[in-house]
C-alpha positions in Angstrom: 109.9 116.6 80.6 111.2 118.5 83.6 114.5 118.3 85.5 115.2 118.4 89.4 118.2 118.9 91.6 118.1 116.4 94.6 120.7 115.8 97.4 120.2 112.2 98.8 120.9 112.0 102.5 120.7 108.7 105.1 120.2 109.1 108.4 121.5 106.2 110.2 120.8 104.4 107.0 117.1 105.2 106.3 117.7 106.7 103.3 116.2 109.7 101.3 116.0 112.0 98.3 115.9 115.5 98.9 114.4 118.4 97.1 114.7 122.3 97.2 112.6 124.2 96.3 114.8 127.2 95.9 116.8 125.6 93.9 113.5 123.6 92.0 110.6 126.7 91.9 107.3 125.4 92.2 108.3 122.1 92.2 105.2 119.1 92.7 105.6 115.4 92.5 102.7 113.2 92.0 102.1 110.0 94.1 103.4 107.7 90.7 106.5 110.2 90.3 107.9 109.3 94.2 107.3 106.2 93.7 109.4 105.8 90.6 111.7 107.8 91.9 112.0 105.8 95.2 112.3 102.6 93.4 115.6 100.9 94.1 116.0 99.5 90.8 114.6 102.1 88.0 115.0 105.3 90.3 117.7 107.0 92.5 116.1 104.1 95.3 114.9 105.6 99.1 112.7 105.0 101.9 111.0 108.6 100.6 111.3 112.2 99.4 111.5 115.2 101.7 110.9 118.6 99.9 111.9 121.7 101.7 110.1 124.7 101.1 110.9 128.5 102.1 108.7 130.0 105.1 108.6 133.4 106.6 108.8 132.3 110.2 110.2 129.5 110.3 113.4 128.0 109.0 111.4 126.3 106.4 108.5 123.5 106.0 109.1 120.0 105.4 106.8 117.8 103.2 107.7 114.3 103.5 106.7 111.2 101.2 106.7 107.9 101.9 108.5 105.7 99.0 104.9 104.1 97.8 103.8 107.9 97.1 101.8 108.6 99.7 102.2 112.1 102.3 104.0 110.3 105.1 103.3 111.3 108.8 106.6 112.5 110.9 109.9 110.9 110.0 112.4 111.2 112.7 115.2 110.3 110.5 113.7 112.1 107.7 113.8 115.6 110.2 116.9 114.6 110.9 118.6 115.2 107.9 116.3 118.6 106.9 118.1 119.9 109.4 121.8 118.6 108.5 121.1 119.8 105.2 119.7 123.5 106.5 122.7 124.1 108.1 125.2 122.7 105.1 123.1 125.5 103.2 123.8 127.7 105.7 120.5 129.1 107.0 121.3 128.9 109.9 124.0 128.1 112.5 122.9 125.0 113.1 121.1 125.6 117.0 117.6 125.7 117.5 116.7 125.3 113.9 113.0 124.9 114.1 110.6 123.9 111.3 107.0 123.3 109.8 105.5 120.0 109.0 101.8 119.0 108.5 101.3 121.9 110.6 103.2 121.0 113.6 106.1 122.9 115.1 109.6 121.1 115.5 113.1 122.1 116.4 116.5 120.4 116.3 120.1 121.4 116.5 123.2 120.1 115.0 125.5 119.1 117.4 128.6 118.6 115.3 129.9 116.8 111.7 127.2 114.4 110.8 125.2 113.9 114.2 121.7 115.9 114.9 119.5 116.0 117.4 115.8 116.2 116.8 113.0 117.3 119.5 109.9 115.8 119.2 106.8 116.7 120.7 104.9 114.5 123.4 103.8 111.3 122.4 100.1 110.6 122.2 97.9 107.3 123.0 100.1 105.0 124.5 98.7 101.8 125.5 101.5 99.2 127.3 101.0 95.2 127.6 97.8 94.4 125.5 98.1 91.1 123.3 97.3 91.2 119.6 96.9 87.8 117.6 99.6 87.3 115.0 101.2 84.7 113.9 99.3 82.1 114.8 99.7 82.8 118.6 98.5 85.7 121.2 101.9 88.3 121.5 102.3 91.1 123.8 102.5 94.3 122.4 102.5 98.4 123.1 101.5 101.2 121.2 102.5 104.4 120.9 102.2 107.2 118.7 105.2 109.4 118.3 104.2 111.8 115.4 103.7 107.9 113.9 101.7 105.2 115.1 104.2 102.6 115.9 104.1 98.6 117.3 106.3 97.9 119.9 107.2 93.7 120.5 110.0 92.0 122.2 111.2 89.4 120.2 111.7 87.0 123.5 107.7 87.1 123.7 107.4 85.5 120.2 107.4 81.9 119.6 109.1 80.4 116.7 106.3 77.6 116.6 102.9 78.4 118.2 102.2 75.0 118.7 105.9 74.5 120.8 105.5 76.4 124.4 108.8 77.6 125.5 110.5 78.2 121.4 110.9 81.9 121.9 112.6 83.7 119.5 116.2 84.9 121.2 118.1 86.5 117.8 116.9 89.7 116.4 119.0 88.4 113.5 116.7 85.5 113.1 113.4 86.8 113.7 110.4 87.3 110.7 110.3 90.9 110.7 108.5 91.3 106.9 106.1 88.7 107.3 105.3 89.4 110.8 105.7 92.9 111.0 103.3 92.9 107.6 101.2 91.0 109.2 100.4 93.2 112.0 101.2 96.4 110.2 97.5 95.3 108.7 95.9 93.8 111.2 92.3 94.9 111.5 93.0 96.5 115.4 95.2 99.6 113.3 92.6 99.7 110.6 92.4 101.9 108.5 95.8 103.9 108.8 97.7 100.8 109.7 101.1 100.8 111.8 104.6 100.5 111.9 105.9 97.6 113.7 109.1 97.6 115.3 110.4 94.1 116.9 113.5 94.8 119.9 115.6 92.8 122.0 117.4 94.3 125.0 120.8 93.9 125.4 123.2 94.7 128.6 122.9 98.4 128.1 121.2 98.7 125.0 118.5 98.2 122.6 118.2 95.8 119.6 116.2 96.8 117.1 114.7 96.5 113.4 111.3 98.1 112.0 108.9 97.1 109.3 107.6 100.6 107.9 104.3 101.4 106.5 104.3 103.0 103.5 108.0 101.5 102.8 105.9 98.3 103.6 109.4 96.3 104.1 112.2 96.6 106.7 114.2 99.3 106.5 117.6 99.9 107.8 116.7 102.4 110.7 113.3 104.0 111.9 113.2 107.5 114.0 110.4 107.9 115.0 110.2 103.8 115.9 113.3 104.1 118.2 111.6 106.4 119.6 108.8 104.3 120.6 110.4 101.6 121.3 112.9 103.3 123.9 109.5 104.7 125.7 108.6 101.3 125.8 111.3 99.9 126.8 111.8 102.6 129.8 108.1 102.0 130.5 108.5 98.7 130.9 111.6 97.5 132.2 112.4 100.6 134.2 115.5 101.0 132.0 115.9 104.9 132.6 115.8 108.0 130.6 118.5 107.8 128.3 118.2 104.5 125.7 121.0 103.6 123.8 119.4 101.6 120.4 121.6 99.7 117.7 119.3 99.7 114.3 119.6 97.4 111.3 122.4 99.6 109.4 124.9 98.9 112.2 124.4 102.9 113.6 123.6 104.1 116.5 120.4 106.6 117.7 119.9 107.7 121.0 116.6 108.5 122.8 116.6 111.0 125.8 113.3 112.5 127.7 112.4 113.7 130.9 109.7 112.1 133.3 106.9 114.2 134.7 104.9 112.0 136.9 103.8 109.7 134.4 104.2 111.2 130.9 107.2 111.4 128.3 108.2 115.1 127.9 110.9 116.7 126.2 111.5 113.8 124.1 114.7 113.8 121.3 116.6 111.4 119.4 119.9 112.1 118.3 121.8 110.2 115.4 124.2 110.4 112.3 122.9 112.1 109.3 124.7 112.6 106.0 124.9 113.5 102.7 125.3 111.0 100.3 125.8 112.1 96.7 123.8 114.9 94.8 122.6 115.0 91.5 119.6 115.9 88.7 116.7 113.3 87.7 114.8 114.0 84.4 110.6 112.9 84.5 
């Protein structure tokens, strides 16, 4: 049997269980461990498992695991509360923190009590207006990958009843988002990896949304790295500027900012609340 220390964090309600490894050596977790450990009603319950480890240039490298066990791809929300917790353990003074994960490069600073923001770099393959079939019916989509592949859909080109032109869907609050977003999260055009799938709604100066996550494979109470997407699209799209306001599932608030340069996203960061929830030690 052997014991762990873990801090669980949320960050703007996308929860997870953290892990030091200064203060657990050597530690390792096997793909059926996280996933008992992530379970909601046997385990300490999370959307994954970050483990921190100590680097020599770096503030420190982040491994992150999605809650079905699997080595998840960039978590925005995930990143966002590393760097929370690096500068609770005082590594640093909480400005351009910057860290390793799946060798990338990232940097972040905490702004003040509880609200981070996270730099992320340039998002790749973007693809705006194609349709995919789901649900019965042809939908308009985007794509784009922002350290995850993500789904973009506005809920006002969905249709409650395929066969019933003109019954869009006008209530996030209403709208199918696990069997839809499962749906698509599968569908052969994303094959093999999959996608995330994030459904929005725009509102008079701000973003609806809620995101059904791979590897979660359910709805989770906030997405990062989806936000983020979805506020590129949304910018993209409807011309709505560079700074994108976005009200998630938990009732919190992220916000998106970037810079335009010609026609790519630069300098792209999203900024949120990020806390500490309890801490504790889990026996396996």
């Amino acid at each position: 049997m052997r014991k762990f220390v873990f801090t669980k964090m949320s960050g703007a309600g996308n929860d997870f269980i953290l892990f030091d490894e200064k203060f657990n050596p050597g530690i390792s977790l096997s793909p059926s461990e996280i996933k008992a450990i992530c379970n909601r009603r046997n385990g300490i319950g999370a959307d994954g498992v970050l483990i921190l480890q100590e680097t020599i240039s770096f503030n420190y490298n982040l491994l992150y695991y999605n809650a079905d066990g699997s080595l998840g791809s960039l978590c925005a929300n995930g990143a966002r509360c590393s760097l929370y917790y690096s500068k609770l353990m005082n590594w640093n003074d909480g400005y351009n923190i910057s860290f390793t994960q799946n060798g990338n490069i990232y940097s972040g600073s905490v702004l003040n009590d509880e609200n981070v923001k996270f730099n992320l770099n340039n998002p790749t393959n973007s693809k705006y207006n194609f349709r995919i079939n789901a649900g019965g019916q042809s939908i308009p989509a985007s794509f784009v990958d922002t350290g995850s592949p993500h789904v973009v859909i506005n809920i006002c080109d969905v249709l409650k009843d395929p066969l019933k032109p003109g019954s869009n869907f006008t209530d996030i609050n209403d709208f199918p988002v696990f069997d839809l977003g499962r749906e698509i999260r599968y569908h052969f055009d994303f094959a093999p990896a999959g996608t995330n799938v994030n459904f929005i709604s725009l509102g008079e100066n701000f973003v609806w949304i809620r995101t059904y996550e791979r590897g979660v494979e359910d709805e989770t109470l906030a997405c990062g790295t989806g936000s983020v997407a979805s506020a590129l699209v949304v910018s993209k799209i409807y011309n709505a500027g560079t700074h994108i306001k976005l009200n998630v599932r938990s009732g919190d608030q992220l916000f998106v900012d970037f810079e335009m340069v010609g026609k790519e996203f630069e300098k792209v960061s999203l900024t949120g609340p990020a806390k500490v929830t309890f801490k504790g030690e889990i026996t396996l």
